[in-house]
C-alpha positions, 0 to 999 in steps of 0.5 A: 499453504504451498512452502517454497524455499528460496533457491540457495545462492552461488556458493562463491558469492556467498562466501566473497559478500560474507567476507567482503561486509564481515557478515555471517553466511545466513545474512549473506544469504538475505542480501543476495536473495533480494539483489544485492551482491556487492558492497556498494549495493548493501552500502546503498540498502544499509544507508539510503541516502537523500541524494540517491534520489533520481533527477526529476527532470528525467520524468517525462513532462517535468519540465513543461509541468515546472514552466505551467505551474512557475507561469501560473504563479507568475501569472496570479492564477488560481491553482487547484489541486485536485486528488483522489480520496484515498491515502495515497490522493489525500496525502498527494494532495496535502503535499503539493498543497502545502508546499505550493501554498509556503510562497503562493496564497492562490491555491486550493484542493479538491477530492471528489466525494466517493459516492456523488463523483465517484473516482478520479478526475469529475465533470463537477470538479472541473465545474467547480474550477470554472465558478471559482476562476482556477486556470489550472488543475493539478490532478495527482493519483489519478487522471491518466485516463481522464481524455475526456475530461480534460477535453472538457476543461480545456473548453472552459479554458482550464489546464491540466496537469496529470501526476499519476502513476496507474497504468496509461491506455493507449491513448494519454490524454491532452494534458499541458504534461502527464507525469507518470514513469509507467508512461511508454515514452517516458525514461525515468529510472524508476517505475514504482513510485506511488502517486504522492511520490509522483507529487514528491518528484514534482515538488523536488523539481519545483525546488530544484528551481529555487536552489533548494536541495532534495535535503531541506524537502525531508520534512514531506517524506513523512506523507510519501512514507504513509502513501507508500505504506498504504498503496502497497507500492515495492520499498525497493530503489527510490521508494526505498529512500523515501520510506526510510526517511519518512518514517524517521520524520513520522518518528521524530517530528511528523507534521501536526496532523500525523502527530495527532493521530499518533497521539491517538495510538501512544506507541512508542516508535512506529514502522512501515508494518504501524503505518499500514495498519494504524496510520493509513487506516484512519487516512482512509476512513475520511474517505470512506465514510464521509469526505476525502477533504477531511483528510487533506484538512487533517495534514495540512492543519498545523495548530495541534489543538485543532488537529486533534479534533480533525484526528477525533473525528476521522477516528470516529469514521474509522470505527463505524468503518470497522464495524460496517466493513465486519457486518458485510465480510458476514454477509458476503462470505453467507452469500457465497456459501448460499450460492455455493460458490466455495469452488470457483476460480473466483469471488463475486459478490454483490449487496445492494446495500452495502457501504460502497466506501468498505468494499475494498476493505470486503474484498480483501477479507474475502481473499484471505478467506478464499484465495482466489480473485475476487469483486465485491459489487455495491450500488452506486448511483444507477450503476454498480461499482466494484473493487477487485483484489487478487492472489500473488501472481495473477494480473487481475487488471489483465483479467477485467481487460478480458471483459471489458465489453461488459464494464463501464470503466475501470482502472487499476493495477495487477493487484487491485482494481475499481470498476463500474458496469450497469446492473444488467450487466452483472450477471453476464460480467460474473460469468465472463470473469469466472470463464476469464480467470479459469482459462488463465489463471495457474491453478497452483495460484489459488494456494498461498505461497510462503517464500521461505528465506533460509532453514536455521536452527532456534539456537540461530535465533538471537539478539544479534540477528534481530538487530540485524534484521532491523537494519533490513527495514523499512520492509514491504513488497520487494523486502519481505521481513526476513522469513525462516524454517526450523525443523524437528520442533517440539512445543515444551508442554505450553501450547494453548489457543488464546484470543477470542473464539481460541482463534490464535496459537500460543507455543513455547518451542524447542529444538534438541538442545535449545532453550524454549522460545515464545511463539505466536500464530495469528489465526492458527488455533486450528493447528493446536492438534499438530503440535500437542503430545511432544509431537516433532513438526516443522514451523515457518516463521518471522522473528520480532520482538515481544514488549511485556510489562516493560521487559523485551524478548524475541518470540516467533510469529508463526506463518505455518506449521506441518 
C-alpha cells in the first residue's frame, strides 16, 4: 500500500470555514479536502435539498424526447421500455415504467437475456417490438452505441429514445432524442449521473409538464439511490441529492419489492455501504443467473406477498451466483499462477466454461488480489466476452481503444469495461493489451493507494466525531468515508487473528495516554507479527460504530498498518 497524506489546506481558510460553521479545524480540514469552502456550500453537503436538482430541459433532447413519449400517449401507441440487465438497467427500467404506467396502460419493459442477446439494444428486442405493435422504444443504460440498431427499428417503423449515460463514439445514433450529458453538444451541468438517473431526469421532465414538483417524484429516489450505489457513480452534486434522499425513502417506506428484500436482511437502518453490498447484489443476481425481468418484475410488484416470493427466488440466483463466482476466482487465480503470469501489467484469463453472468464479479477479485488491469474471458455464443476492471488512475476503456482492431465491440467506462472478440483473436488481443497497458500505464498504479484525510490522535477519536461524520454520508467515489492516521500505536496485549482461516486482525490499540479502543482489520491477519511484543506502529484507519449485543462502541477499521 503506497499512504499518501492529503496536502494540508490553506491555513487561512481553515481557520475563516472553522470560525464561519463553528467547527473544529480537523472538520474544517474534511470539508475542504472535498471542495467546499464557504458556508453555502457546506450548507449545500450538510442539507441537500430536492430543489437543488437541475432543470431537466438543460439536457440535450429532453424536449424532443417529452413531445415523442406525450405524443405517443396521445396517439395510443404502445411503448416499450427496454434496459439493460443490470442494477442500474433493471431499476432504469422499473422506474420510468411504473411512472408511465400511473396514467397510461399501454407499456411494457423488456431486458435483453445475458446469454441469448448479450448487451444492450438487440436485433430480437426490436423483432419483439414489431410482432407486438410497440412504435416507440425507450432504451435506458444503454444504447448510445446502438447506429445500427436503431437503423434497424426505424425500418420497421419504430422510434427510439436512448437514455444513457456511457461515453457516445463519435457518431450518435439517428435516434428521435439521445439523453445523455456525456454527449459533446450537450450543456447539462451535470456529467455523472447513472443511467437510472438519466431516467430520473426524463421522468422529473415529463412531471414538470403536468405541474408536478420534483418533491412528490421522492418516493422514485429509493431506485436512483440503489442504481448510484451499485454503478459506482461520484455521490457529488446531483447525485449527491438523490442519494441522500433515496436512502431516506429505502429506510422509511421503500417500495414493495426493496422491502421484501430488506425483509430478507433484518437490518436496522441501511446506508449507501448496505446497498452495494446487500441490495444491488441481489438486483444483479436476476440478471446474472437467470433473467433481468425477474428484477424489473420484483420492483414494480406492489402486493408484498408476492413480492416476497420474487425476493426468495432472486435470493436463490443470488447464492448459486456466490457460490459460482468463488468456484472460478479459484480457478482463474490457479490459471495465472499456471502460466506465471503474477508479473505482468495486466490479468488475462480466460475458461470456456465459465459462467459468463459472474465474470464481472471474477474480475473484480482478481483486481483485489493482483492490482493491475485485468479481463476475465468466458464463451459466449461463437464468440467470447469479457468483462474488464481497472486500478485508481488508469483508463482502461483508453486501453481497449488501443486495441480495438482485435475486438469485435465493446463499451464502458474508465473503469469498467464489457468486450466481445472472436476466439482466434485472444491470443493475439492478450498480447496487444499487455503491450498497451505496459506502454501507458504508470507503474506507480499498480500499487494501491490510501488517500489519507488527516493524522489525529486516538484521544480525537470520539462520539461527537462519529456524529460528525454521519453527517458527511451518504459516501461514495467523490466523498470517500473520512480516512485518518494515528501514530506510535501499541496493541494493549489482545491482538489475535480471527475468522475463517485466522484471515482478519483483531486489536485493542492505545496511544501514550489514551484508553484502549477495539480495532478490526479485514484480511489483514497477515499483519499480527507487526503489532505483537508491544511493538510501536502506525495504523490508517476509518471510524464507525460496532453493535454487540444491543450495546454501541466506536471501533476502527483497519486500512494498513507499518
Amino acid at each position: 500500500m503506497r499512504w499518501t497524506l492529503q496536502p494540508t489546506p490553506d491555513q487561512q481558510q481553515l481557520e475563516n470555514l472553522s470560525n464561519v460553521l463553528k467547527v473544529d479545524a480537523l472538520i474544517a480540514r474534511l470539508l475542504l479536502l472535498r471542495g467546499i469552502n464557504d458556508f453555502e456550500t457546506a450548507k449545500n453537503f450538510f442539507r441537500p435539498q430536492l430543489d437543488d436538482l437541475h432543470d431537466p430541459f438543460l439536457m440535450q433532447d429532453m424536449r424532443t424526447a417529452v413531445d415523442r413519449i406525450k405524443k405517443a400517449i396521445a396517439s395510443n401507441e404502445n411503448i416499450l421500455v427496454y434496459g439493460d440487465y443490470d442494477v442500474d438497467g433493471t431499476t432504469a427500467v422499473a422506474l420510468l415504467a411504473t411512472y408511465l404506467k400511473e396514467n397510461y396502460p399501454n407499456i411494457a419493459t423488456y431486458i435483453p437475456d445475458r446469454y441469448g442477446e448479450g448487451y444492450g439494444i438487440s436485433t430480437q428486442g426490436i423483432d419483439f417490438a414489431e410482432d407486438n405493435d410497440f412504435t416507440l422504444i425507450i432504451a435506458l443504460d444503454c444504447g448510445i452505441k446502438a447506429i445500427d440498431k436503431v437503423v434497424y427499428a426505424k425500418e420497421k417503423g419504430i422510434d427510439f429514445i436512448i437514455c444513457d449515460h456511457h461515453r457516445p463514439g463519435d457518431k450518435l445514433p439517428e435516434a428521435v432524442a439521445v439523453l445523455d450529458p456525456k454527449r459533446k453538444d450537450c450543456s447539462y451541468p451535470y456529467k455523472e449521473l447513472c443511467g437510472c438517473g438519466v431516467g430520473f431526469k426524463l421522468v422529473q421532465a415529463l412531471a414538470s409538464e403536468k405541474g408536478q414538483t420534483v418533491s412528490e417524484l421522492k418516493g422514485y429516489l429509493d431506485l436512483v439511490a440503489t442504481a448510484i450505489a451499485a454503478d459506482i457513480v461520484p455521490i457529488t452534486g446531483e447525485n449527491r441529492v438523490m442519494a441522500y434522499y433515496g436512502l431516506q425513502v429505502i429506510n422509511a417506506e421503500p417500495r414493495t419489492g426493496i422491502q421484501a428484500i430488506v425483509n430478507q436482511i433484518k437490518k436496522r437502518e441501511l446506508t449507501i455501504t448496505d446497498v452495494v453490498f446487500i441490495v444491488a447484489p441481489r438486483i444483479n443476481a436476476a440478471g446474472r443467473m437467470k433473467h433481468g425481468q425477474y428484477a424489473v418484475d420484483l420492483l414494480m410488484e406492489t402486493d408484498l406477498i408476492q413480492a416476497q416470493s420474487f425476493a426468495g427466488e432472486i435470493e436463490e440466483f443470488n447464492t448459486n451466483r456466490r457460490s459460482l463466482d468463488q468456484e472460478i476466482t479459484a480457478e482463474a487465480l490457479q490459471q495465472i499462477l499456471e502460466n506465471n503470469e503474477q508479473e505482468r501489467f495486466t490479468s488475462v484469463v480466460y475458461g470456456e466454461d465459465w459462467h459468463k453472468g459472474v465474470i464481472g464479479i471474477v474480475a473484480s477479485r482478481l483486481t483485489e488480489t493482483y492490482y493491475r488491469p485485468t479481463l476475465v474471458f468466458a464463451k459466449s455464443g461463437d464468440k467470447l466476452a469479457a468483462s474488464a476492471r481497472s486500478v485508481k488512475g488508469f483508463d482502461v476503456y483508453k486501453a481497449l481503444e488501443g486495441c480495438a482492431d482485435c475486438i469485435e465491440q465493446f463499451g464502458g467506462h474508465k473503469y469498467a469495461a464489457g468486450l466481445t472478440l472472436l476466439e482466434s483473436q485472444y491470443e493475439t488481443f492478450k498480447k496487444q493489451f499487455e503491450q498497451t497497458v505496459s506502454e501507458t500505464i504508470d507503474p506507480e498504479l499498480l500499487t494501491p493507494e490510501i488517500h489519507i484525510d488527516a493524522v489525529i490522535g486516538l484521544d480525537e477519536v470520539t462520539p461527537k466525531l462519529m456524529r460528525l461524520i454521519h453527517q458527511f454520508a451518504p459516501f461514495g467515489p467523490g466523498n470517500m468515508t473520512p480516512v485518518f492516521m494515528a501514530k506510535g500505536l501499541n496493541d494493549t496485549g489482545h491482538g489475535r487473528c480471527v475468522g475463517q482461516d485466522d484471515k482478519h486482525l483483531k486489536l485493542s490499540v492505545a496511544q501514550q495516554g489514551t484508553n484502549p479502543i477495539g480495532a478490526i482489520g479485514f484480511n489483514l491477519g497477515s499483519k499480527l507479527a507487526q503489532v505483537k511484543n508491544k511493538q510501536l506502529f502506525d495504523m490508517v484507519f476509518t471510524v464507525e460504530e460496532n453493535e454487540w449485543n444491543g450495546q454501541v462502541s466506536l471501533q476502527l477499521k483497519i486500512k494498513d498498518i507499518r
